[in-house]
C-alpha positions as CSV (number, residue, x, y, z in Angstrom):
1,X,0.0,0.0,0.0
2,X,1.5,3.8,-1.4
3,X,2.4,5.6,1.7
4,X,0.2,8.5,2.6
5,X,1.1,11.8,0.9
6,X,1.0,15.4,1.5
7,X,0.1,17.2,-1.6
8,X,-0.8,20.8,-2.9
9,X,-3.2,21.2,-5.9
10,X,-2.7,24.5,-7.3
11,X,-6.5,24.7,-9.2
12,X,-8.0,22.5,-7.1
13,X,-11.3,23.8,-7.4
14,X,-11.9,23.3,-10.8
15,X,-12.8,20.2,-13.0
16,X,-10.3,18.6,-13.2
17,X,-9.1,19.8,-9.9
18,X,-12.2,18.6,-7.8
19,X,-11.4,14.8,-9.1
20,X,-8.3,15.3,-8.4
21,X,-8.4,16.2,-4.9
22,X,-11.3,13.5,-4.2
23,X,-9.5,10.9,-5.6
24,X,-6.2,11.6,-3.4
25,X,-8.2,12.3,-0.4
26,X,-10.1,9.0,-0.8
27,X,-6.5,7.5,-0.8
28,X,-5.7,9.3,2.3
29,X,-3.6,11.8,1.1
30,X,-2.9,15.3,3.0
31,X,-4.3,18.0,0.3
32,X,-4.1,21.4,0.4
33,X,-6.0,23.6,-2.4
34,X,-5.0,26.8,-3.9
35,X,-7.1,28.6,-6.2
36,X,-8.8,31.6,-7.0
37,X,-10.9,33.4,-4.4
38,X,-14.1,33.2,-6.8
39,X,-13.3,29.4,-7.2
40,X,-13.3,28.4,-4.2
41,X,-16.5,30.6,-3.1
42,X,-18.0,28.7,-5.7
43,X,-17.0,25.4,-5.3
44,X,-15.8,25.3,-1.6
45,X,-13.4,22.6,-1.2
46,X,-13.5,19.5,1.7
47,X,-9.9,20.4,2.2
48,X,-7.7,23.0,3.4
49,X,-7.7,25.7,1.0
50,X,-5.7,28.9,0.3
51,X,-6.8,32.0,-2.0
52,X,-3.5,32.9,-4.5
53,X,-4.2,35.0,-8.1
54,X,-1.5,33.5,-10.2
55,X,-0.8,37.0,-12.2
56,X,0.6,38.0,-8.9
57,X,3.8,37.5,-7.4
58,X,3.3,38.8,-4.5
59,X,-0.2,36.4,-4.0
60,X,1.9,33.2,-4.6
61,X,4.8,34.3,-2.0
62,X,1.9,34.8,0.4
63,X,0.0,31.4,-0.7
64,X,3.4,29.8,-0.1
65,X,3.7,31.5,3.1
66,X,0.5,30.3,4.2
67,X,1.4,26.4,2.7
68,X,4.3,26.2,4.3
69,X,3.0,27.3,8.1
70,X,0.5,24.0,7.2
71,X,2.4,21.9,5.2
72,X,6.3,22.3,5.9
73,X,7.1,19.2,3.9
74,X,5.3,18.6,0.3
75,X,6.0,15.3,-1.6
76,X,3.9,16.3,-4.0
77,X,2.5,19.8,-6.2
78,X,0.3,19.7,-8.8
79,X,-0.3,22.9,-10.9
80,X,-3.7,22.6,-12.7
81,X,-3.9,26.5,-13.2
82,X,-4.7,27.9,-17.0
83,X,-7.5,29.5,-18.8
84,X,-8.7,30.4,-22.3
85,X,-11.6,32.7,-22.8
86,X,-11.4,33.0,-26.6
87,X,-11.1,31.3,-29.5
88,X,-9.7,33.7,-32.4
89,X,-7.0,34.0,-35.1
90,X,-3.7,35.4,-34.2
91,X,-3.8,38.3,-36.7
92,X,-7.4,39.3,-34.5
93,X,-5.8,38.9,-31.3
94,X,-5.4,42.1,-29.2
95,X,-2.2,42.3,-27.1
96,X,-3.5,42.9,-24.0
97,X,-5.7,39.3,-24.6
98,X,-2.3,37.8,-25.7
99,X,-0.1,38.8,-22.7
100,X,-3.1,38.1,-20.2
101,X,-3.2,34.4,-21.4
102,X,0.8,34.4,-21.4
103,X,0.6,35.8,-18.0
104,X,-1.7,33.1,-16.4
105,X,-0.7,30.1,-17.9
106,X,3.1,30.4,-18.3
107,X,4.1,33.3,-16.0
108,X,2.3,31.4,-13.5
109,X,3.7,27.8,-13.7
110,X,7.3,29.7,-13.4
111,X,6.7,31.4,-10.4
112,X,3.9,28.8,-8.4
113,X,6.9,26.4,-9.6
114,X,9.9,28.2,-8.6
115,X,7.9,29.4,-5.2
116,X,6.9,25.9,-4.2
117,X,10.5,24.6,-4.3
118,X,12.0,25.1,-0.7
119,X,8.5,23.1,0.6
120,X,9.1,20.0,-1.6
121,X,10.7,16.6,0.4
122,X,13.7,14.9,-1.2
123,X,11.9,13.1,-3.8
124,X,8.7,14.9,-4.0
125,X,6.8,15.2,-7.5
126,X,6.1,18.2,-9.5
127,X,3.0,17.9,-11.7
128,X,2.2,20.2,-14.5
129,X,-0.6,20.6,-16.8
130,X,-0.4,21.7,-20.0
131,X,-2.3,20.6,-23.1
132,X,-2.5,19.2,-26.3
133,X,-2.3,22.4,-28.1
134,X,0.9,22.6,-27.3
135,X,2.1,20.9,-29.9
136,X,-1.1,19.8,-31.9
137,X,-1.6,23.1,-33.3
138,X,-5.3,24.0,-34.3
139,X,-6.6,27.5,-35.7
140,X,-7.8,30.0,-33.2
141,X,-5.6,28.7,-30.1
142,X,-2.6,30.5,-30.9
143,X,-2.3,32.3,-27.6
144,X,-3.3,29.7,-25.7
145,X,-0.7,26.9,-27.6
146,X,1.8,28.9,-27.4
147,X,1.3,29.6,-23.4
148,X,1.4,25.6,-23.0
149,X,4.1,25.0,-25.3
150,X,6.0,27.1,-22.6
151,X,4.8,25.2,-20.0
152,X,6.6,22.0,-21.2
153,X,9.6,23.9,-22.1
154,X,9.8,25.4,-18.4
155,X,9.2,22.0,-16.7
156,X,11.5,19.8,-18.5
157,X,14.2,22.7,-17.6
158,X,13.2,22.3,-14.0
159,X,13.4,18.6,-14.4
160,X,16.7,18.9,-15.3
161,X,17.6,21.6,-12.9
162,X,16.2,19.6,-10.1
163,X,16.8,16.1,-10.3
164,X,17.5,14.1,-8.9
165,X,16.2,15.4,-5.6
166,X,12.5,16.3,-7.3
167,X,11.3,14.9,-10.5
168,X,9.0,16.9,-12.7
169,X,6.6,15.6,-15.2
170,X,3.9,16.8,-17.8
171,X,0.0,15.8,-18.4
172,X,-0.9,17.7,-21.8
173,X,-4.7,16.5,-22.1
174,X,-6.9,17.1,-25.0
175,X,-10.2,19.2,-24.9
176,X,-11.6,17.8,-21.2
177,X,-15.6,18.5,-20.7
178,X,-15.3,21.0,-17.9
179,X,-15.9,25.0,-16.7
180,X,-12.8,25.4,-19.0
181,X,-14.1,25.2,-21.8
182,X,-16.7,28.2,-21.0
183,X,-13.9,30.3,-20.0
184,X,-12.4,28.8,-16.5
185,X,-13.9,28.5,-13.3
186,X,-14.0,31.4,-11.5
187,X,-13.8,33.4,-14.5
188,X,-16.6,32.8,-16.2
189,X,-20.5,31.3,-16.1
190,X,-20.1,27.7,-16.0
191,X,-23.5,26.9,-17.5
192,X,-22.6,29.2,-20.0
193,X,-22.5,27.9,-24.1
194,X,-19.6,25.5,-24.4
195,X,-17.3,27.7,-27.0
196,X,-16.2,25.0,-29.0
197,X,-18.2,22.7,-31.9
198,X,-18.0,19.3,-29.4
199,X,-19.9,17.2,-32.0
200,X,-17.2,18.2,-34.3
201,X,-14.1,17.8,-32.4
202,X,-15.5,14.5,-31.2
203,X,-15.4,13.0,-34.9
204,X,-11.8,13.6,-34.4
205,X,-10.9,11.2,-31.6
206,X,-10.5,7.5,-32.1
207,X,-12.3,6.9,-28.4
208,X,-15.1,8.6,-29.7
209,X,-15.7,10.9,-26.5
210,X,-14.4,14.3,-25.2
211,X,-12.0,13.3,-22.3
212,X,-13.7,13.6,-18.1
213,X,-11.6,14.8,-15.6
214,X,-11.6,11.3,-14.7
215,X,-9.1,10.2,-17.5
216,X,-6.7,12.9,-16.2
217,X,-6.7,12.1,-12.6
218,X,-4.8,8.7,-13.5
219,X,-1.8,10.3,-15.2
220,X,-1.6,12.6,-12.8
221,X,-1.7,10.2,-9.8
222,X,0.9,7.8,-11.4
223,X,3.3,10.8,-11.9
224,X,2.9,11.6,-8.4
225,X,3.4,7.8,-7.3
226,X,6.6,6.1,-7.0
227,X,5.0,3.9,-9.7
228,X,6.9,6.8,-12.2
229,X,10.2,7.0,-9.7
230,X,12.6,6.9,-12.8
231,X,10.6,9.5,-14.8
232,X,11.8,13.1,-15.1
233,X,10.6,15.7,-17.5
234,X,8.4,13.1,-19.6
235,X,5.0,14.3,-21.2
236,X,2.0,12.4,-21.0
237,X,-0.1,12.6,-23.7
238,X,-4.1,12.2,-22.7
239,X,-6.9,12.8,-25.6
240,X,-8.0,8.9,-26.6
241,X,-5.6,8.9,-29.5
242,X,-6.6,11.9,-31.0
243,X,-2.9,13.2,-31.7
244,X,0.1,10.4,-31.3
245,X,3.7,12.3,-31.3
């Protein structure tokens, strides 16, 4: 039986974030969630949870301040965080809209990442999400893409910067059926229209099905597990054979 872990979940409280945390909790895992303040208002974790804004600096050093006075010792940190609100072409893309999605889902992961690191235990396991848009390039998610395509980059450096002491993986999932695609939770209405064509994009994937947080909990629990012990800076690719690197 897998020894009892302490964990953080940065985006706990959204879709895939809330199966996630259930799933490790049911285990008996220590969780701790940080997300947005409007997240977790709306979906109030059964854990310990602590309010950060990932465009700020200065929120993660006090999130992290706050982690650590609970949770000294991590062995594990998973960072779900990222949003897209629109789906557009490059050439139509304001600036402002491009450096906002750079900001939250790249900026971010360095700094959550690079804060988290004097609370992770010898061995511990860094998680990050990106997506398949990172390298399965479609119209309209240049912004986005190119955000996640960052991610990896930044999380195979720390996997090399960091190991052996702490290994650092990747789960780049394709379109998953949560508040995400409306525009994020805490960011947008989550019974609002889905913005993508599902029907469509499901006549794309061999499984026939858009992915349920469900199907990303299990990559991400096996990277976390000493199941993956010799894995460092690997990507796991999760969208039912959709896109096969």
């Amino acid at each position: 039986m897998t020894a009892a872990k302490h964990v953080a979940v940065l985006g706990g409280a959204g879709g895939i974030g809330r199966a996630l945390v259930a799933a490790l909790s049911a285990r008996g895992d220590d969780v701790v969630v940080l997300d947005l303040p409007a997240s977790l208002e709306r979906h109030r974790p059964s854990v310990d949870a602590i309010a950060v804004d990932i465009h700020s600096e200065a929120s993660i050093e006090a999130a992290m301040r706050a982690l650590a006075a609970r949770s000294p010792s991590l062995d594990g940190f998973v960072n779900l965080a990222g949003y897209n609100s629109m789906i557009q072409p490059l050439a139509e893309t304001g600036t402002d809209y491009f450096d906002d999605i750079l900001s939250g889902n790249l900026r971010g992961v360095f700094l959550s990442t690079r804060a988290v690191l004097p609370l992770l235990a010898d061995n511990a396991s860094v998680v990050t999400v990106a997506s398949g848009l990172a390298h399965y390039i479609r119209p309209g998610h240049g912004s986005y893409a190119a955000a996640k395509a960052g991610v990896i980059a930044i999380s195979r450096t720390f996997a090399l910067e960091l190991a052996p002491r702490i290994r650092v993986n990747i789960v780049a999932p394709g379109m998953v059926d949560t508040a995400f695609v409306r525009g994020g939770t805490g960011r947008s209405e989550e019974s609002a229209d889905n913005q993508m064509d599902m029907s469509r994009y499901t006549a794309t994937i061999p499984f026939g099905r858009i992915a349920e947080p469900a199907d990303v909990v299990g990559p991400i629990t096996f990277l976390l597990d000493d199941a993956s012990r010799y894995m460092t800076g690997q990507v796991l690719w999760v969208n039912g054979g959709a896109y096969m690197p």
